[in-house]
Structures are given as C-alpha cells and as structure tokens.
C-alpha positions as CSV (number, residue, x, y, z in Angstrom):
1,X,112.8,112.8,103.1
2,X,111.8,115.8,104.9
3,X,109.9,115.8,108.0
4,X,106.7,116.6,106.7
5,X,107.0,112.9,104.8
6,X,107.2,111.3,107.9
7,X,104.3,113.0,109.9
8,X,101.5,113.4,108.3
9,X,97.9,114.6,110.5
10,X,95.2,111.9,110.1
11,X,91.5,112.8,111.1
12,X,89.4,110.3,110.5
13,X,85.4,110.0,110.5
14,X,83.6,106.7,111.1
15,X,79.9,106.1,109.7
16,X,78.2,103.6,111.7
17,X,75.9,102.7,108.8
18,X,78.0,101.3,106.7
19,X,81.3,100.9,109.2
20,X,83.4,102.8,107.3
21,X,86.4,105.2,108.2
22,X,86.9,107.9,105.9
23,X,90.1,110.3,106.4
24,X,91.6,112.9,105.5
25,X,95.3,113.7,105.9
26,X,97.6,116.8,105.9
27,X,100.5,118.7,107.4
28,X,98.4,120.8,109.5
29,X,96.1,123.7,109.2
30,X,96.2,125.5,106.0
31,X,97.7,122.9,104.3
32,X,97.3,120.4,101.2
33,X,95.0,117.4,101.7
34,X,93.6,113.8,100.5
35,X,90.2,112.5,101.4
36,X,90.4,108.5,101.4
37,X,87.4,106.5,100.9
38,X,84.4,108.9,101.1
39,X,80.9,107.7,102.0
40,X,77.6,108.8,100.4
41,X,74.9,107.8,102.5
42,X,72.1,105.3,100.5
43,X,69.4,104.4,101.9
44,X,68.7,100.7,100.3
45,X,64.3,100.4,101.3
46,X,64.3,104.0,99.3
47,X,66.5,104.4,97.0
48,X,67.4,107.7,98.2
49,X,71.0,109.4,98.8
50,X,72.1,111.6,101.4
51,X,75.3,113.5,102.2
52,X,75.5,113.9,105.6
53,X,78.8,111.5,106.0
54,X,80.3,113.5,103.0
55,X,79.7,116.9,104.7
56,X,81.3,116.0,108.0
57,X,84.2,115.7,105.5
58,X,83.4,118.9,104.0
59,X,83.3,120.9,107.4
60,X,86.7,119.7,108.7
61,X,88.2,120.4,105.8
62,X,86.9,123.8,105.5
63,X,87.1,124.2,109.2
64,X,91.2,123.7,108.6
65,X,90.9,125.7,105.2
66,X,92.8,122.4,103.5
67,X,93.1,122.5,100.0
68,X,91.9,119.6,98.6
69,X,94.1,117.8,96.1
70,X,93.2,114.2,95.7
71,X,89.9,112.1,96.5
72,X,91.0,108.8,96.5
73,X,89.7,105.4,96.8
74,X,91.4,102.3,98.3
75,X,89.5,99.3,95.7
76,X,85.6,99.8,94.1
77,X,83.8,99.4,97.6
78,X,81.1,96.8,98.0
79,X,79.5,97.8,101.1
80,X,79.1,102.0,100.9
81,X,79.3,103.9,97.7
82,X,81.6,107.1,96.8
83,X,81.2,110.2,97.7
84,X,83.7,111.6,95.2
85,X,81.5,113.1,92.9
86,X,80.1,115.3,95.9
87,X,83.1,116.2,97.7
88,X,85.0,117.0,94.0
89,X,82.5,119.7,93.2
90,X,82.6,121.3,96.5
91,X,86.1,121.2,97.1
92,X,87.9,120.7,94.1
93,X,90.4,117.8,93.8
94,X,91.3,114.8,91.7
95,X,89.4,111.1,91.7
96,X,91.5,108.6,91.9
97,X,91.8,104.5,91.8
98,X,94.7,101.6,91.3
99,X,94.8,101.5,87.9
100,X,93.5,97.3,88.2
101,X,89.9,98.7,88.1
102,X,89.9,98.1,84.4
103,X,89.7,94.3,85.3
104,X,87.1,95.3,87.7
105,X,84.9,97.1,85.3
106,X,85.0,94.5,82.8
107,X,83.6,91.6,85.3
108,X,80.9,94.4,86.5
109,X,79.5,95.3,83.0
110,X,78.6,91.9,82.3
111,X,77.5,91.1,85.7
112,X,75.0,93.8,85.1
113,X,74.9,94.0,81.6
114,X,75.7,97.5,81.5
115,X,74.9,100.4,78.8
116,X,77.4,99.7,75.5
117,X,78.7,103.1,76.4
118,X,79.8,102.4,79.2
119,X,83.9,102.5,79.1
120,X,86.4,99.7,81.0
121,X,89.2,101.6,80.6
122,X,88.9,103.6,83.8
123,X,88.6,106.9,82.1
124,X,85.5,107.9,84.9
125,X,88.8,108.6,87.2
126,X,90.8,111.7,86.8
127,X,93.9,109.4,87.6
128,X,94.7,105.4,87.6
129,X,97.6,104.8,89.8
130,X,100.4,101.9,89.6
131,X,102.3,100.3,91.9
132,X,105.5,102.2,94.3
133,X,103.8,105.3,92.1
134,X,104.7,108.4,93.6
135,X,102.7,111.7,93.9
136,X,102.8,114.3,96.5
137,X,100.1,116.1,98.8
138,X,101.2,119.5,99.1
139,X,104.3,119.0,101.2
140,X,104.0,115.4,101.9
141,X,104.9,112.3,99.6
142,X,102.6,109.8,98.9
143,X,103.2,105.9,97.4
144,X,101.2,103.4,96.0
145,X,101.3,99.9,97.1
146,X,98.9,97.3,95.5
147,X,97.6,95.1,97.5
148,X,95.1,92.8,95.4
149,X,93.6,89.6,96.9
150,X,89.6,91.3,98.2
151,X,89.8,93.2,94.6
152,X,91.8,93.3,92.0
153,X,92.3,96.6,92.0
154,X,93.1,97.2,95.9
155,X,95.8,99.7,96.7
156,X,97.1,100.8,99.9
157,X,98.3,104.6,100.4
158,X,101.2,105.4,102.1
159,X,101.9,109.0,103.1
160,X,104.9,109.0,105.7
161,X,104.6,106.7,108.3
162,X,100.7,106.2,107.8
163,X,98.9,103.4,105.6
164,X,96.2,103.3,104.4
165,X,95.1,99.6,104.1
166,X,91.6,99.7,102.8
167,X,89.8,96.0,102.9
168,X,93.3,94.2,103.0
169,X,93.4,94.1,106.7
170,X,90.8,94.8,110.0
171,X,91.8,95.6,113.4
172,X,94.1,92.9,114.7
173,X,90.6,91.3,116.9
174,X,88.6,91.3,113.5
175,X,91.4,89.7,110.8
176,X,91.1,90.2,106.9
177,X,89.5,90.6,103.6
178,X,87.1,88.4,101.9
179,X,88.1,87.1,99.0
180,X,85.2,85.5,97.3
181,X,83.9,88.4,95.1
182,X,84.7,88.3,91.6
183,X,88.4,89.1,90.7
184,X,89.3,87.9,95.1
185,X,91.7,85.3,95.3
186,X,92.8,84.3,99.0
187,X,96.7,83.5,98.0
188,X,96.9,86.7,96.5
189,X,95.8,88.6,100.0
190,X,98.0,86.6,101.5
191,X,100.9,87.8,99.7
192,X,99.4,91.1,99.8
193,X,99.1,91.2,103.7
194,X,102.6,89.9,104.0
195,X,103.9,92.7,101.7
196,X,101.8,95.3,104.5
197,X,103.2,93.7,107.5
198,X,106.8,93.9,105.8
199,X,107.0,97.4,106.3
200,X,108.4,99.0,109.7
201,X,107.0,97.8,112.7
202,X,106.1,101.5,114.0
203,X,104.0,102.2,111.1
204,X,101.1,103.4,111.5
205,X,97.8,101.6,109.7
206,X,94.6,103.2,109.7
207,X,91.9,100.4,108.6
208,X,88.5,101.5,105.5
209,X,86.2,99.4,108.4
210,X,85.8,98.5,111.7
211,X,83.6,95.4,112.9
212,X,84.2,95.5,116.5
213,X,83.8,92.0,118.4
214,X,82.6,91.6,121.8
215,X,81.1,95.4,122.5
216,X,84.6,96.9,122.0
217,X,84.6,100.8,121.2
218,X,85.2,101.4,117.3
219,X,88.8,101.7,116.5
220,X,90.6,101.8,113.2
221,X,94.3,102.8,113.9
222,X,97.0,100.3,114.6
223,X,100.5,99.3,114.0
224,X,102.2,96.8,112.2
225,X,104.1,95.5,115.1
226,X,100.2,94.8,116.4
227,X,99.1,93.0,113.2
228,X,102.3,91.0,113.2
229,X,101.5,89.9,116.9
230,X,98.0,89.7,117.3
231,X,96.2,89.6,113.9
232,X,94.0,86.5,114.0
233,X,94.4,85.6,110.8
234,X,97.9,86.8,109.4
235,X,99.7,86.8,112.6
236,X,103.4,85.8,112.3
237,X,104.0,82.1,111.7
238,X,100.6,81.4,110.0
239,X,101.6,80.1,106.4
240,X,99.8,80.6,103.2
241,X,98.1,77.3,103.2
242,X,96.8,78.0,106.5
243,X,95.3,81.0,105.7
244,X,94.0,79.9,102.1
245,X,92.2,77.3,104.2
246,X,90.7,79.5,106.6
247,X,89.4,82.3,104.1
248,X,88.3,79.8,102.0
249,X,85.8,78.7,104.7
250,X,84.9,81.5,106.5
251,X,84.1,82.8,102.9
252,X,81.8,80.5,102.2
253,X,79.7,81.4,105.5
254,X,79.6,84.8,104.8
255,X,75.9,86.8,103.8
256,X,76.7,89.3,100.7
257,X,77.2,93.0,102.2
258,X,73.7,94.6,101.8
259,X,75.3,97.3,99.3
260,X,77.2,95.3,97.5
261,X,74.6,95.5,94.2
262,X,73.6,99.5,94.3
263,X,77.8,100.2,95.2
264,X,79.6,98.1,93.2
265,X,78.0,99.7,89.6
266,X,78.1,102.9,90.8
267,X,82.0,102.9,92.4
268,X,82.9,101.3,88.9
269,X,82.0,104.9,87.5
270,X,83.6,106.8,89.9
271,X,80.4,107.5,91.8
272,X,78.5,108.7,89.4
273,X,75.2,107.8,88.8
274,X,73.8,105.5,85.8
275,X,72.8,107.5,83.1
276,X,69.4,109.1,83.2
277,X,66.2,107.0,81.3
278,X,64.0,108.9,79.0
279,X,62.0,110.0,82.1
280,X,64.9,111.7,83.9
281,X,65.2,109.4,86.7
282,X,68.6,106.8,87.2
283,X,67.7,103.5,87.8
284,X,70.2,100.7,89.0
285,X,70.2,97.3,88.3
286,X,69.5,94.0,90.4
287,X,70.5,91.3,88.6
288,X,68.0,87.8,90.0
289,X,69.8,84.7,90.5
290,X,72.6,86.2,88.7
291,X,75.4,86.4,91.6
C-alpha cells in the first residue's frame, strides 16, 4: 500500500443549518478527489433551494484544482438533502450509494406513493457499491464497509487511515444513530459500530453531524481509540442488550428531524427533483398521519 493510501487530506465544511460535515479528500493540490455527503440548502417555510453549502465545496475544490471523481453519499440522509446533482454538473464526477438503497427505495415509494415510474433498483446513481468493494481516488484506495443499523443502506468509506462513518456514530460526548426509521434496527448498529471500532485504534473517523452538548465548539474528527474509551453509548464493555435497550428508549423520545419528509424522496433519487407537473413546477409530497 503505498503512502498515498495511508494519508489521505481531509477538508471538511460544516453547515450549521442542518449540522452536517461534508468533505472532500485528496492527496494534495492538483490531485484526484471525493466529495462525501453534500448539502443543498432547503429552506422548509418556502420551499426554496439554495447552493451556498454546495459552492463552498465548489471553491475549495477549484481553489486546489482537484479533479473530481466521485460524489458519494454515506446512507439516503433524513435531515439535509444532496447536493450531488449540483456539484456533478459543475465539476464532473460519479454519484454514488451502498448498493442497500434498493431496500430503501422500495419502503419510500409506498410511504409516499410515488410515480409508477419511479425505479427501486437504484439506477438514479451512477454506481451502487458492496461491501470491502474497492475503487481508487486518483492515487489513493478507497473501501467500502457497510454499516447498516440507522439505514439499510449505510456505508462507511475508508480511504487510508480515514473513515468516513456517516450516521453510524457522533462524536464520542454525543453517542450513535437512531434506529427507528423504517429499515433501522438497533442490534444491527450495534454490530455495525463494533465492526467501526474493530479497526486500528489510530484511525482516524470523521463523523456526517455534529450535535455538540454543553456549548462545546463543533468538532467532527476523532479516533477509534476515543470511541472505544469514551463513546457514551458503544464504549468498550457495553453489550448488545445494553445498548438495544438504551436506543430503544432514547428512540422513542426523539422528535422526527424537520427534513426528514422533503430529504428522504429526494435522496432516494439521487437528489434529483420529482418530476415536473403539467405546470412546470415539482411538487413534493407530505404524507398526513402517514408516518
């Protein structure tokens, strides 16, 4: 594995709307790159979208003339919706998933009993990705680790010593996933924390959110040395009944992100929008009393 496997550069860009981390990781100026987990800003009381999360993406990479490769996503987000769409036309690259969002897309259409036409074979994507798949980024090698439990169809990316977690795990002070959408199981997270924190203890994680407790500053990069230590809910020596329990409850106290309805059937398509009404406008769909 050459050194470049083992290094890569992570920049990453929080948006304090929606807590999310986007990133983008290379070898260095002039070099290949992956954007992970885009944002498009949405604006819920309007209805309107904006891209000014997507083109702080847009400036580094230029700024660092990357050449963009892949635009990938960690599971079909429920709180902030793609920006792949955007970021594909202006600076190339392929959209990409773990290959589980089929099971995802098939819950969602009936959920919001979408347009016959609309296809749950995850053919919106450029690629569906499998588990300990390999692909490369430029000079670096990338691998796909599944990590179900939130979603179905959560994977992790790891690129050298960097992870990629997605929703699987939060900063050490803030815990896990939820696992009560549809498809979220909180024995399967478990295993699929377990499987994160089995890996090196120098590796480096870089987390898709960050909630920060107590007036802390945002932070979304840690180790998994620190998770193993200090994680409040997947620490070492908690067991699987013990956490089961405690997502299981914490779950049910939980309000539904404020995205989840607009995201969720527009992620399924790989950010594109629903398809255009006889007027020309998209509309999306609220489903009442329905979830």
């Amino acid at each position: 594995m050459t050194t470049a496997s083992l290094n890569p550069q992570v920049h990453g860009i929080f948006d304090p709307a929606t807590w999310t981390v986007s990133y983008i990781v290379h070898h260095g100026p002039g070099t290949a790159c992956a954007i992970i987990d885009s944002v498009l800003d949405y604006d819920p009381k309007s209805g309107r979208t904006r891209t000014t999360s997507a083109d702080k993406v847009v400036a580094y990479v230029q700024e660092n003339q990357l050449g963009v490769e892949w635009i990938l996503e960690t599971h079909a987000h429920a709180d902030h919706i793609t920006a792949a769409p955007y970021l594909k036309q202006k600076l190339g690259g392929k959209v990409a998933i773990g290959h589980q969002i089929t099971a995802v897309q098939k819950v969602f259409k009936g959920v919001f009993n979408l347009e016959p036409e609309f296809k749950q074979d995850g053919s919106q994507f450029d690629a569906l990705l499998k588990d300990d798949e390999e692909f490369t980024i430029g000079d670096l090698r990338a691998k796909v680790l599944a990590v179900p439990g939130h979603t179905p169809a959560c994977v992790a990316y790891q690129v050298g010593d960097a992870v990629f977690v997605g929703d699987t795990l939060f900063m050490p002070d803030v815990g896990s996933a939820r696992c009560d959408f549809p498809g979220g199981d909180a024995k399967t997270l478990y295993a699929s924390t377990r499987k994160l924190l089995s890996l090196p203890a120098q590796t480096r994680l870089f987390m898709c959110h960050d909630y920060p407790p107590n007036n802390r500053p945002v932070a979304y990069e840690t180790t998994v040395a620190e998770q193993r230590t200090k994680n409040i809910h997947v620490h070492d020596g908690i067991s699987e009944a013990q956490f089961v329990q405690m997502r299981t409850q914490r779950d049910a106290t939980l309000d539904m992100p404020v995205l989840i309805l607009p995201a969720v059937q527009i992620n399924i398509r790989a950010g594109a929008m629903p398809p255009k009404d006889a007027n020309g406008v998209a509309y999306l769909k609220i489903p009442i009393n329905a979830v």
